[in-house]
C-alpha positions as CSV (number, residue, x, y, z in Angstrom):
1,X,-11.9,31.8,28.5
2,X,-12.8,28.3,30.0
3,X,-10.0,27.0,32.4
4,X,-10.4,23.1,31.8
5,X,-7.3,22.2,33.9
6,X,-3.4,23.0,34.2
7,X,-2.5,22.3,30.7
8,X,-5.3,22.9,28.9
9,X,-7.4,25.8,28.1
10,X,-10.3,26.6,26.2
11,X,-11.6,29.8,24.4
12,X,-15.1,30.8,22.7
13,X,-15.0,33.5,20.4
14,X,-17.4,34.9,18.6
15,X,-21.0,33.0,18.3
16,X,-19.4,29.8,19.2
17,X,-19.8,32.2,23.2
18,X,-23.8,31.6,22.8
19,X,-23.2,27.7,22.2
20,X,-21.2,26.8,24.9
21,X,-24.0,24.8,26.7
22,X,-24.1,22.7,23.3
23,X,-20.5,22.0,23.2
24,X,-20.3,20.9,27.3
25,X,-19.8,17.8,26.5
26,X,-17.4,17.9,23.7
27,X,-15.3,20.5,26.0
28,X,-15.6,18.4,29.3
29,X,-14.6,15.0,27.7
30,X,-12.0,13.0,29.8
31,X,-10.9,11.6,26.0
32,X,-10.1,15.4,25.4
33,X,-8.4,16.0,28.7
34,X,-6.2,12.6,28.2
35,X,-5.0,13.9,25.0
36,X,-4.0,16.6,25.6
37,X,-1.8,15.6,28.8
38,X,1.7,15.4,27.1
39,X,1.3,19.3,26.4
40,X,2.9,21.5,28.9
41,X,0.6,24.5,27.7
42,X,-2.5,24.0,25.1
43,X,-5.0,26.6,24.1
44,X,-8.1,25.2,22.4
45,X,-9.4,28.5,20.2
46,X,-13.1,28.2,18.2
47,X,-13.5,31.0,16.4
48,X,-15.7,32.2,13.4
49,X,-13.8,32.0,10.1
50,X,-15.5,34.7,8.4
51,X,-14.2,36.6,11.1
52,X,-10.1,36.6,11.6
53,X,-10.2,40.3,13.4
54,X,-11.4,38.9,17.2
55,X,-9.3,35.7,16.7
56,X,-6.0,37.6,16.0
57,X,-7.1,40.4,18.5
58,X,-6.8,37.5,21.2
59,X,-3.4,36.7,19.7
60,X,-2.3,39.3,20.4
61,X,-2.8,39.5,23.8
62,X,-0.8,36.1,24.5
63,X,2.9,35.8,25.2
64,X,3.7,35.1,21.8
65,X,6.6,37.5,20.7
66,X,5.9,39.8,18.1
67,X,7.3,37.6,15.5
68,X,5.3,34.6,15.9
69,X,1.7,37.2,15.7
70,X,3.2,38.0,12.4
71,X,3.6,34.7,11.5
72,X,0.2,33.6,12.6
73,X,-1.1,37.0,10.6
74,X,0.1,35.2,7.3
75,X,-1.6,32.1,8.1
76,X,-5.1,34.2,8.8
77,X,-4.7,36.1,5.4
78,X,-4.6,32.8,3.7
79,X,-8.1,32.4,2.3
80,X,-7.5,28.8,2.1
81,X,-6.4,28.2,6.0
82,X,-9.1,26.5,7.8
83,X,-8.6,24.8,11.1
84,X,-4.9,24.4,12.2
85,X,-2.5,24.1,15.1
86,X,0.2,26.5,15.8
87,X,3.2,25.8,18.5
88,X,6.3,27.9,20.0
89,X,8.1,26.1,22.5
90,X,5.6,24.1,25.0
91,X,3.2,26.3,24.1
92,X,0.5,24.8,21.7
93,X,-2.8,26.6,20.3
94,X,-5.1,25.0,18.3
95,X,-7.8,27.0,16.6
96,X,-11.1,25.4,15.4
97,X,-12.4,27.7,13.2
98,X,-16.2,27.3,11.5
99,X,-19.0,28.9,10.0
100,X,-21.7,29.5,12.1
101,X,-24.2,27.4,9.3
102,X,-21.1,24.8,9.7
103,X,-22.9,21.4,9.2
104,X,-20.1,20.4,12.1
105,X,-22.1,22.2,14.6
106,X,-25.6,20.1,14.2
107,X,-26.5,17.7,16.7
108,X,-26.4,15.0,14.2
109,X,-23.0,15.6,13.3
110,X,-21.3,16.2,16.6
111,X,-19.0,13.0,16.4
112,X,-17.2,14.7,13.0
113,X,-16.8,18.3,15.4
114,X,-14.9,15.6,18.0
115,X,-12.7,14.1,15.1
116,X,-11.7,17.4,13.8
117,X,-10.6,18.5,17.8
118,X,-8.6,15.3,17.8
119,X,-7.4,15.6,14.5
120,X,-5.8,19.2,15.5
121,X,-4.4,18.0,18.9
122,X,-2.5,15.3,17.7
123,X,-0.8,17.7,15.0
124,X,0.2,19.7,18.6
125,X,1.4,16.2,19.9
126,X,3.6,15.1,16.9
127,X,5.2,18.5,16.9
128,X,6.1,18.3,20.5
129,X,7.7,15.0,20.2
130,X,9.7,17.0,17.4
131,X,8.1,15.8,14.4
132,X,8.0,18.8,12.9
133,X,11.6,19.8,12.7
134,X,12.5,16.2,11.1
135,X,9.7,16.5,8.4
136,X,11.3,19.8,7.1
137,X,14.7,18.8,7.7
138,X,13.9,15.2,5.6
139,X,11.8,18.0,3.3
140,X,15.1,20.0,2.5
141,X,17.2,17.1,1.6
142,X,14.7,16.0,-0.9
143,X,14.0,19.5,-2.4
144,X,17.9,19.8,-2.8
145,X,17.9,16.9,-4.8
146,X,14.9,17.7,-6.8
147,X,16.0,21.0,-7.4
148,X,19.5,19.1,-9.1
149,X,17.3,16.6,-10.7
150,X,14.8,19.6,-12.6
151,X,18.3,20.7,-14.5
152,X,17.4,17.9,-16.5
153,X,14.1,19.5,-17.9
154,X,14.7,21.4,-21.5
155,X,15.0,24.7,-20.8
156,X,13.3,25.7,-24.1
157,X,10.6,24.4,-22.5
158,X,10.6,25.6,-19.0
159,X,12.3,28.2,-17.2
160,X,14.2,27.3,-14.6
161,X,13.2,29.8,-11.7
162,X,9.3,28.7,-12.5
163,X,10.2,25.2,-12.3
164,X,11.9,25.9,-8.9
165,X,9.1,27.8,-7.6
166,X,6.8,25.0,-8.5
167,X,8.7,22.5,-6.7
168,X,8.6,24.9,-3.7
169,X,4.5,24.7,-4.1
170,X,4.1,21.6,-4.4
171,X,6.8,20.9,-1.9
172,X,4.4,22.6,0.6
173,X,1.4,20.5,-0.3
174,X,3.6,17.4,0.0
175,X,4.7,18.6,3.5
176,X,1.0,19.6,5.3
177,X,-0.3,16.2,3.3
178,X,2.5,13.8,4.7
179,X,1.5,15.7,8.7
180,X,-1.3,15.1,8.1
181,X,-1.2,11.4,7.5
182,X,1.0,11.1,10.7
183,X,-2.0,12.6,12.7
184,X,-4.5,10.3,11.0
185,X,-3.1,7.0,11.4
186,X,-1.9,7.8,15.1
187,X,-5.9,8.6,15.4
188,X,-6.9,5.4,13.7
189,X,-3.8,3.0,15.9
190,X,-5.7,4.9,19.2
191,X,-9.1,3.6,17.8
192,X,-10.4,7.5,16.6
193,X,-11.2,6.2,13.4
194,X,-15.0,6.4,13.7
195,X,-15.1,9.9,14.3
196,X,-12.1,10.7,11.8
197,X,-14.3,9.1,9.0
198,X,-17.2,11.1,10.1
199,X,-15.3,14.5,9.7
200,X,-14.2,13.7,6.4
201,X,-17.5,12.3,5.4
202,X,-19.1,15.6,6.3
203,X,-16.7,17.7,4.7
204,X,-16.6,15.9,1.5
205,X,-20.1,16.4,1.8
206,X,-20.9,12.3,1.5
207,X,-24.4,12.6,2.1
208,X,-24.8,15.5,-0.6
209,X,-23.3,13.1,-3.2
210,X,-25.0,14.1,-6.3
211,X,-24.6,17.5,-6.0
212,X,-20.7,17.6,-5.8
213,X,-18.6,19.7,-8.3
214,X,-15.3,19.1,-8.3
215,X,-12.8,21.6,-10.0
216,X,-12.1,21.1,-14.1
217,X,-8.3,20.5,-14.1
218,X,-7.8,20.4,-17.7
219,X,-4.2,19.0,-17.4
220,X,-2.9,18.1,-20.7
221,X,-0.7,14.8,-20.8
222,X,0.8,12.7,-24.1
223,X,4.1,10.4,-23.7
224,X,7.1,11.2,-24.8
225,X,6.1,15.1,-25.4
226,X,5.9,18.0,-23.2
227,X,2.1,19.4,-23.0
228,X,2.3,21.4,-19.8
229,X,2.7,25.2,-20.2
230,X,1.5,26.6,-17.7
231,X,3.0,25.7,-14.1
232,X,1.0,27.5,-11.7
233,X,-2.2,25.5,-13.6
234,X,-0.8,22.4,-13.1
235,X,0.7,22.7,-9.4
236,X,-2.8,23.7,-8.6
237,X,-4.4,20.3,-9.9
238,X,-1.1,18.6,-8.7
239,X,-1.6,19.7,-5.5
240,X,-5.6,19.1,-5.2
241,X,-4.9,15.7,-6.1
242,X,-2.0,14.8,-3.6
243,X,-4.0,17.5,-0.5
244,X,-6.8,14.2,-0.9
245,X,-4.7,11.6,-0.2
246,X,-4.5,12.2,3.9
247,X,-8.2,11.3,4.0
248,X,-8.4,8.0,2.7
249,X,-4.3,6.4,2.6
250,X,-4.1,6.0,6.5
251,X,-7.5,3.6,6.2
252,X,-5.0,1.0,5.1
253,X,-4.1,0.2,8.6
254,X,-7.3,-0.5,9.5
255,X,-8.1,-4.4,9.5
256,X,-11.1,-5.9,7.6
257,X,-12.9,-6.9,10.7
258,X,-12.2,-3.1,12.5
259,X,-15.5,-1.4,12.5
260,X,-14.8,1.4,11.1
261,X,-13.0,-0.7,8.1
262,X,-16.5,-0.3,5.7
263,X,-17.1,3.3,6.4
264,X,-13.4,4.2,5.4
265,X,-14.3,2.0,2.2
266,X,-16.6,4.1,1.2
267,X,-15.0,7.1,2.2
268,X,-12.3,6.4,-0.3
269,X,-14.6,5.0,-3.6
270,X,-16.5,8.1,-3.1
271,X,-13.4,10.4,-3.1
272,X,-12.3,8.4,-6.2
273,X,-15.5,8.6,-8.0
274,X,-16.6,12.4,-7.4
275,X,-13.6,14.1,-6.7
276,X,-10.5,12.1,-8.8
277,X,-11.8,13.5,-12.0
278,X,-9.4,15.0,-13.4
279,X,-6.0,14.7,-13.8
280,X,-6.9,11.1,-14.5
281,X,-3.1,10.2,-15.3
282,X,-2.4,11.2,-11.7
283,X,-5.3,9.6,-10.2
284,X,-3.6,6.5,-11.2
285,X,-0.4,6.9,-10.0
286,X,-2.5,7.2,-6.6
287,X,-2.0,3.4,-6.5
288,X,1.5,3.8,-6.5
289,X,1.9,6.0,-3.4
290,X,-0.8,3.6,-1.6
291,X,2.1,0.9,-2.1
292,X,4.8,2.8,-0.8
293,X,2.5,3.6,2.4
294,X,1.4,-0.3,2.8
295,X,5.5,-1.2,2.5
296,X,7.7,1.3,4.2
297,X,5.1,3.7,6.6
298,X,7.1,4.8,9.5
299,X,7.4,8.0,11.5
300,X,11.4,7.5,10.4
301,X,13.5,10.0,8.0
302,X,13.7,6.7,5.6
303,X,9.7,7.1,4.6
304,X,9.8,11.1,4.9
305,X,12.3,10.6,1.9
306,X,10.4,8.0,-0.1
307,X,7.4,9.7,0.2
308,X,8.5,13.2,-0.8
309,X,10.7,11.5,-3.1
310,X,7.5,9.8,-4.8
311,X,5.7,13.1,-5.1
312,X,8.5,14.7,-6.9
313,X,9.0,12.1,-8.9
314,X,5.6,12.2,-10.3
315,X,5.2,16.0,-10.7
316,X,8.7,15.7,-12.9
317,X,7.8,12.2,-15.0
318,X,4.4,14.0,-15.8
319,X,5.8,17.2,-17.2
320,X,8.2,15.6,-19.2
321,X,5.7,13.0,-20.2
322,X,7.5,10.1,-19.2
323,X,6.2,6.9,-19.6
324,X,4.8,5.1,-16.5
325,X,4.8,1.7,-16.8
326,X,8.4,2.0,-17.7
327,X,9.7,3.8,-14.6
328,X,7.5,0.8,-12.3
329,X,9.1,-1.8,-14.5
330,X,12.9,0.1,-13.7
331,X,12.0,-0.1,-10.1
332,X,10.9,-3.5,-9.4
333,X,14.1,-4.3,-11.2
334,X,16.4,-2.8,-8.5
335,X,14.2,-3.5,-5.6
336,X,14.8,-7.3,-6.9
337,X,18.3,-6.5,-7.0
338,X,18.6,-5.5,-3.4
339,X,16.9,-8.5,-2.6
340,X,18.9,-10.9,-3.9
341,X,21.9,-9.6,-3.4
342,X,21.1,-9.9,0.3
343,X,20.4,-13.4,-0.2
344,X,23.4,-14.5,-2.1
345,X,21.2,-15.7,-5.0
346,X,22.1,-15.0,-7.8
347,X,20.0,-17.8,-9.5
348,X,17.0,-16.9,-8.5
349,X,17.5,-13.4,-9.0
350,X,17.7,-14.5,-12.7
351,X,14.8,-15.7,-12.8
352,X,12.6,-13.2,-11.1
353,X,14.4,-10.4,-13.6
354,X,14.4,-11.9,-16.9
355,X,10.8,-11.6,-17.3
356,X,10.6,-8.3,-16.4
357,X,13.1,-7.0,-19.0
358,X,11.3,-9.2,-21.8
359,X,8.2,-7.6,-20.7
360,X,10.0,-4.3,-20.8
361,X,11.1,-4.9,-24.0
362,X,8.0,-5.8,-25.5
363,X,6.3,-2.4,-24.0
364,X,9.1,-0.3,-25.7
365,X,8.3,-1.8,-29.2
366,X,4.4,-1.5,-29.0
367,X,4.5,2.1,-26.9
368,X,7.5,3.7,-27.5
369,X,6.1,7.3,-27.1
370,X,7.3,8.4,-23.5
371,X,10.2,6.1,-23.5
372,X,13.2,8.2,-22.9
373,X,16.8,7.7,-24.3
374,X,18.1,6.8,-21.3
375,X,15.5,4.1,-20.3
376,X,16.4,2.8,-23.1
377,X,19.8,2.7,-22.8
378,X,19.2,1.3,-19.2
379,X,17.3,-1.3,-20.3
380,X,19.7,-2.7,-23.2
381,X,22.4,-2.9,-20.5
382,X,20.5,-4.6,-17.9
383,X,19.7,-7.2,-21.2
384,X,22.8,-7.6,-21.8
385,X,23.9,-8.4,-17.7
386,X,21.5,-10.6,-17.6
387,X,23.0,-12.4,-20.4
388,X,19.5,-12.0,-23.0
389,X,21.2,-12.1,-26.4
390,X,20.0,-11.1,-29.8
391,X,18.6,-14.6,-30.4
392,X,16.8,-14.7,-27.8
393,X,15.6,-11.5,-28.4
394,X,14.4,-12.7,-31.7
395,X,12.7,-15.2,-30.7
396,X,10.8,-13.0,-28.2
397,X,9.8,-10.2,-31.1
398,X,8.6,-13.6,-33.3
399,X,6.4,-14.5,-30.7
400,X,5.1,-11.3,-30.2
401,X,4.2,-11.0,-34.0
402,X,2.2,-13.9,-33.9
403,X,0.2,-12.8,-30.6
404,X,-0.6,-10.2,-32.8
405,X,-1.9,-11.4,-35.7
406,X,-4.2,-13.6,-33.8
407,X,-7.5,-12.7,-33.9
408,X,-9.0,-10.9,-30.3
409,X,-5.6,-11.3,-28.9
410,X,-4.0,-8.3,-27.4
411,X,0.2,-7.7,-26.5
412,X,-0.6,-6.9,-23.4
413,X,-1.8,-10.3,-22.3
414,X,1.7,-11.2,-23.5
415,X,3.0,-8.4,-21.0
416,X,1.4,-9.3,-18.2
417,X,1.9,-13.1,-18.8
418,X,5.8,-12.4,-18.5
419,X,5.0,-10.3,-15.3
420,X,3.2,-12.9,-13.8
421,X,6.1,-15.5,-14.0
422,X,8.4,-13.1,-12.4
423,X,5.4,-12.5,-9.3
424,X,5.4,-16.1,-9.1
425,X,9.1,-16.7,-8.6
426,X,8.9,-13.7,-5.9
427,X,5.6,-15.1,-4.6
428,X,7.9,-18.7,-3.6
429,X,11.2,-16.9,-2.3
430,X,8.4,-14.6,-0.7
431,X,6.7,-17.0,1.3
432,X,10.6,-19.0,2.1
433,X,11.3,-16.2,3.7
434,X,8.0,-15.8,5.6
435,X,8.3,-19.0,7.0
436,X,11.5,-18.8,7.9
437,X,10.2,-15.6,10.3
438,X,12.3,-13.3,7.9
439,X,10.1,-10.2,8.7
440,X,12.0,-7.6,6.5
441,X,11.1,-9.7,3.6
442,X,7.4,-9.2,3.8
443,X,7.8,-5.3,3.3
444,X,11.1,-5.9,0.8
445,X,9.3,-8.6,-1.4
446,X,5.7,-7.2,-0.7
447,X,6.5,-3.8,-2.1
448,X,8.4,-5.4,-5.1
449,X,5.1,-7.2,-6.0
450,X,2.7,-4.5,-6.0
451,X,5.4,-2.8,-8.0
452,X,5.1,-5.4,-10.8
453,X,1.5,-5.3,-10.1
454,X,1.2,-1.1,-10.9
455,X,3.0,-2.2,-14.1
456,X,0.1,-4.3,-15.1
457,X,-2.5,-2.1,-13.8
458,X,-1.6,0.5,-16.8
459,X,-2.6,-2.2,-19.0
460,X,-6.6,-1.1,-17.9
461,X,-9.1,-3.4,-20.0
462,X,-6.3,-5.6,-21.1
463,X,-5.6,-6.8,-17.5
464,X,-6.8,-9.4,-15.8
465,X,-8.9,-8.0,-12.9
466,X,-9.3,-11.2,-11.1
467,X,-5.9,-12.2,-11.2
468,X,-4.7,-8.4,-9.9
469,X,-6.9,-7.9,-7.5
470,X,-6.4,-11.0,-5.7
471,X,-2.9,-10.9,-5.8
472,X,-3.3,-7.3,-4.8
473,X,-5.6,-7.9,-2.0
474,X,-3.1,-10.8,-0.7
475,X,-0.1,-8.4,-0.8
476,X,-1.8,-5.8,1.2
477,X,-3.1,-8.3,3.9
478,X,0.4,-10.0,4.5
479,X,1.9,-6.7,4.8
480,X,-0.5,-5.6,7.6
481,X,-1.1,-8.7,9.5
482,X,1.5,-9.0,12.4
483,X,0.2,-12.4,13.3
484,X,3.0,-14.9,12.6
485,X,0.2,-17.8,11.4
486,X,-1.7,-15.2,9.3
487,X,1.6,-14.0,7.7
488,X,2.4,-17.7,6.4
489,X,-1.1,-18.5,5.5
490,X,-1.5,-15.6,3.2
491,X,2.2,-15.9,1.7
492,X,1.9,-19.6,1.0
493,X,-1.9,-18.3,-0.3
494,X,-0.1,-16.1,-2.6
495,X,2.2,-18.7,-3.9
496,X,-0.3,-20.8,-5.3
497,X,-2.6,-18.3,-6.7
498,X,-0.1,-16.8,-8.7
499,X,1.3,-20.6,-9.6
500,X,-2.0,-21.0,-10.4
501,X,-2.0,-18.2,-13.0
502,X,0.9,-19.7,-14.7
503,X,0.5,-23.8,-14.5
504,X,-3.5,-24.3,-14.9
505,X,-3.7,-27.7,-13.5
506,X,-6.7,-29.5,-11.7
507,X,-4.0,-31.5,-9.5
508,X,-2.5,-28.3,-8.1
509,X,-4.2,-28.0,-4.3
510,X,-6.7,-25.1,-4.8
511,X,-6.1,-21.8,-2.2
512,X,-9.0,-23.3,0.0
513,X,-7.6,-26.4,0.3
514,X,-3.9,-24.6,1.0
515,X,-5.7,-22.9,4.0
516,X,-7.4,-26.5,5.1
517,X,-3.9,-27.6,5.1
518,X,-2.3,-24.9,7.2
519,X,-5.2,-25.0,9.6
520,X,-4.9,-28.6,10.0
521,X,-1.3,-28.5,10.8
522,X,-1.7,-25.8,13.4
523,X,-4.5,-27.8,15.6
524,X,-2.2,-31.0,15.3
525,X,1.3,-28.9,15.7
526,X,3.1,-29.2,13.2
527,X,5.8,-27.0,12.9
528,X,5.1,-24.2,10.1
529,X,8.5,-24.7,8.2
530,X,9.1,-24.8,4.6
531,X,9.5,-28.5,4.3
532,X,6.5,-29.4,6.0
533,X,4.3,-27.6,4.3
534,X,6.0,-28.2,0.8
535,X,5.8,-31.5,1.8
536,X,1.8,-31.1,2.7
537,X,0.9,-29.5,-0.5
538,X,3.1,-32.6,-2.3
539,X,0.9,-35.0,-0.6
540,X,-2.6,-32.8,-1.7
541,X,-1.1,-33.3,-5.3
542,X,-0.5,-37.0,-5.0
543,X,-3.9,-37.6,-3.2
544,X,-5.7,-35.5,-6.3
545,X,-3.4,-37.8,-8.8
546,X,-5.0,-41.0,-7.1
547,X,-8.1,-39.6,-7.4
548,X,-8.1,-39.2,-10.9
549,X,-7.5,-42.8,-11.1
550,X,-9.7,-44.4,-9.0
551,X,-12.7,-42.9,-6.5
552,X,-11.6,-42.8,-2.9
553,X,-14.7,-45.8,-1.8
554,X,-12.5,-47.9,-4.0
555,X,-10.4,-50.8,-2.3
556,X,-6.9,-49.6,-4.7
557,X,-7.3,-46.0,-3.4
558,X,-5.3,-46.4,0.7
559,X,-3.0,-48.2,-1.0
560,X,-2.5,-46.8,-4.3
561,X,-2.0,-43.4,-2.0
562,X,0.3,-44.6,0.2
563,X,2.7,-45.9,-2.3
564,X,2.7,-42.9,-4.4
565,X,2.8,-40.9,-1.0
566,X,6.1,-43.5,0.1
567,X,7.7,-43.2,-3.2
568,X,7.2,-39.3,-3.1
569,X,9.3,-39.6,0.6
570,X,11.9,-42.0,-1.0
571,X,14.3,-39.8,-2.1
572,X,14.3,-37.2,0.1
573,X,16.3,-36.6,3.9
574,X,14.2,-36.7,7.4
575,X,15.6,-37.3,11.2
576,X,13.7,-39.3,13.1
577,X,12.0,-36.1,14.6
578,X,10.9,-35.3,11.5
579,X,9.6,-38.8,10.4
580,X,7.6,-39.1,13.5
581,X,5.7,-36.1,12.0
582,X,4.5,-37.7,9.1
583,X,1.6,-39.5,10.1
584,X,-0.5,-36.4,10.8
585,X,0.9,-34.5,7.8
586,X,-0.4,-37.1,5.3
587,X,-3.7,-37.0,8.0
588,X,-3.8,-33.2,7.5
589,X,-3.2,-33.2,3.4
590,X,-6.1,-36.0,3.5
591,X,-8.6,-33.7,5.5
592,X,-7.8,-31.1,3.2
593,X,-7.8,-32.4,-0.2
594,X,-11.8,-32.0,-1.7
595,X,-13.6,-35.1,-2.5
596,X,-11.7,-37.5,0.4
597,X,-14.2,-37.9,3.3
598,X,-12.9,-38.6,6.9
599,X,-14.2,-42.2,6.5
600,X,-11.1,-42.9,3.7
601,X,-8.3,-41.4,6.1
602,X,-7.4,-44.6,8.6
603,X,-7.5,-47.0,5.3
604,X,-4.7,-44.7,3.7
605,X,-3.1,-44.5,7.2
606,X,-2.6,-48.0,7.9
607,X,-1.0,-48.5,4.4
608,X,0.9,-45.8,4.9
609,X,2.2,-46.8,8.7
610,X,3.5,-50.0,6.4
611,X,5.3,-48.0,4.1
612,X,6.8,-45.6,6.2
613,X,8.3,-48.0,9.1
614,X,9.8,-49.6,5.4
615,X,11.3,-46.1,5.3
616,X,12.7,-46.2,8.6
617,X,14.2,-49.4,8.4
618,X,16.2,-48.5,5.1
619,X,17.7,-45.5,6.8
């Protein structure tokens, strides 16, 4: 045994005894000794895997009661168990255990040995703070409710104690997988990414890439029937699937211009390419629980419960073969709801729904298998709240017919089109909200989007790609930033690429010129409130509607822009603070609209200072 100071200790079993000297460094680390600080009692264990008799001899010898060796025992005889930490009170153990061939061990790859001691620690750490006991309490709660919920699963079909037990085992996966995600994005927040990503990398074999096998889970799946017979096959691809998703989910925290932001990239396309095989159906709905990560991670009960909640969820939806698309179409529909109903406004609630249920709608007709009774059901009620009548619904199917019959069209384009409208009017209450330093909304309207957005992923070849991706990519920026001039330049970003989607116009101000714009009014100070920049992007529009007229070296332009500028201030209410501003918010929408050079700007500002003291003097 290696004393390494009063709270830490450190044992060498087995051959890692005659590498010692190669591990100094590793063992004498002040990184290692800071971490492990908050632990009254920690004992740091390497020991050969292949060899559990000296490891559990040494366990026995502790003052572990005789319960807790038995306990431990179990965890030995499982084939599976690797490296793991193991507490009782304040005391902690950790045990590292490798093969002596262990790739770990070389030189080369002594930064992914360091992440794997950190990555063990910090699962001593958590528990301390009492993690542990809230996981499995928040874990109970939701297997309760599960176990309730499974009553609903034919029982020609299944048996009832199976389906219980299969709950249990993938209620276990769901458990270590959700610990270990804690660990690894408390590693990446302490900046322990890099050698995090080069554990993983090495035990994914990364650098072996061609000669990776991943198991054949031959998991059969059709909507609307019930394929799976065998529930011990399928909790064993369910659970390789979900075991996965520690190593790559917790990159999302990391910012684009974080170092180790690339190598977690291609951490998680090569676990998608060689290792999300098969179940494919379930390697989709791996975007869905990346959502709920980027819009509700916490260490609180409230995420425990959504994310054990989403696991079950999918294992019971895919052995009844419920249809997908359906269920995220259901839930951006009540997360709208919630909302709204915060806000008072009802209106726009309307408007953001509507869509959704048409597109709904449409999706039952064209894919019905999957589709259960009672979504049904659901849906013709929600229809009929939201006050969509038979005529309208007519006229909905009519279009839908032509769409159809038109050559190298597709329904889905139709489907998405409808989605889009309702991310556009959440896109503008979305960004309202940002500006107005509402930070609940970002995660509340953020996670409603990429909701709408998992929806439209389903539609594969049919989709747009451009059109999800950036919206996609938006979304998950906004919800990370915690810069207040980032937040509003990516929701008002947002706004008009998904405007864009719908109103295709050349005099709507283009996402580059949107970000000239914001820029502009932060070096001049401008206050970022709604009104100014609404009124900012007005002026972009009225400066590209003069341009289409005449070129900005002709004599009419300064004063053909200030009028239509004046007239577009007419009918609207400023103070006098606000007035003052407008100068350098019709300089700012000039700078940022294309095509006007800085030479045009004091022509259009001298009309303008005409115009607006006109302004002044009428009110």
């Amino acid at each position: 045994m290696i004393n390494s100071g009063s709270s830490l200790n450190i044992v060498l079993l087995d051959f890692f005894k005659d590498i010692e000297d190669d591990l100094e460094e590793i063992l004498a680390s002040p990184m290692l000794k800071t971490l492990c600080e908050p632990i009254i009692q920690l004992t740091l264990i390497f020991s050969d895997i292949k060899n559990k008799a000296e490891v559990l001899s040494y366990m026995t010898k502790t003052d572990l009661p005789q319960e807790k060796i038995d306990d431990l025992k179990r965890f030995f005889a499982d084939p599976f168990q690797t490296s793991f930490s193991y507490g009782y009170k304040d005391t902690e153990f950790v045990f590292i255990q490798l093969e002596k061939e262990s790739p770990l061990l070389k030189s080369v790859h002594r930064n992914g040995l360091i992440g794997l001691i950190y990555h063990e620690i910090l699962h001593s750490i958590q528990r301390q703070r009492g993690l542990e006991v809230r996981l499995r309490s928040s874990l109970v709660f939701s297997l309760d409710f599960f176990t309730n919920l499974a009553s609903i699963m034919p029982p020609e079909s299944f048996d009832q104690d199976e389906l219980i037990t299969f709950l249990k085992q993938i209620s276990q996966i769901a458990l270590f997988s959700l610990k270990d995600i804690f660990v690894n994005v408390e590693m990446m927040k302490r900046g322990l990414s890099n050698p995090l990503v080069d554990f993983y990398s090495v035990e994914l074999r990364i650098e072996e890439s061609e000669g990776i096998t991943p198991p054949v889970l031959e998991i059969p799946f059709q909507k609307g029937e019930i394929k799976i017979k065998d529930l011990n096959e399928f909790a064993k691809a369910f659970n390789y699937t979900i075991s996965l998703i520690p190593v790559w989910l917790p990159a999302m925290v990391l910012e684009e211009n974080s170092i180790d932001y690339e190598p977690s990239r291609k951490l998680k396309h090569y676990i998608f390419n060689k290792y999300y095989i098969n179940p494919s159906l379930i390697t989709r709905e791996m975007w869905h629980i990346e959502n709920i990560f980027l819009t509700s991670f916490s260490f609180s009960k409230s995420f425990h419960v959504k994310w054990f909640g989403a696991i079950f969820n999918l294992a019971l939806e895919y052995l009844l073969g419920e249809d997908f698309v359906f269920y995220h179409l259901s839930k951006a529909i009540e997360l709208i709801e919630d909302i709204y109903q915060e806000q008072k406004d009802p209106e726009r609630q309307n408007l953001a729904i509507v869509p959704i249920l048409k597109a709904s709608h449409v999706h039952k007709r064209e894919y019905p298998a999957g589709i259960q009774q009672r979504n049904v059901d659901e849906l013709e009620a929600s229809m009929k709240r939201y006050a969509i009548d038979q005529e309208e619904i007519s006229e909905l199917e009519e279009t839908l017919d032509e769409i159809k019959q038109t050559k190298d069209s597709h329904f889905g384009h139709f489907f998405e089109n409808l989605l889009r409208v309702s991310i556009m009017i959440l896109s503008r209450d979305f960004r309202q909200d940002v500006f107005q330093g509402h930070q609940t909304a970002i995660k509340n309207f953020g996670r409603t989007i990429l909701t709408l957005l998992q929806a439209i992923n389903y539609l594969g070849d049919q989709c747009d790609d451009k059109y999800y991706h950036d919206v996609r990519l938006t979304v998950k920026r906004l919800i990370r930033s915690d810069n207040v001039f980032k937040q509003k330049r990516l929701a008002l970003h947002l706004e008009m690429i998904t405007k864009e989607a719908i109103f295709v116009s050349d005099l709507e101000p283009s996402p580059v010129e949107v970000e000239e714009l914001l820029y502009n009014f932060d070096f001049f100070e401008i206050p970022l409130n709604n009104k100014f920049v609404e009124l900012g992007v007005s002026f972009i529009q009225n400066i590209k509607t003069v341009l289409k007229k005449v070129p900005f070296n002709d004599p009419e332009f300064p004063l053909l822009t200030s009028q239509f500028v004046s007239i577009l201030l007419s009918d609207k209410d400023f103070s006098i603070e606000e007035l003052d501003q407008m100068n350098i918010i019709l300089v700012s929408s000039l700078i940022a609209t294309t095509g006007v050079p800085f030479t045009s700007i004091q022509p259009v500002l001298e009309n303008f200072v005409v115009s607006n003291h006109t302004i002044r003097e009428s009110d």
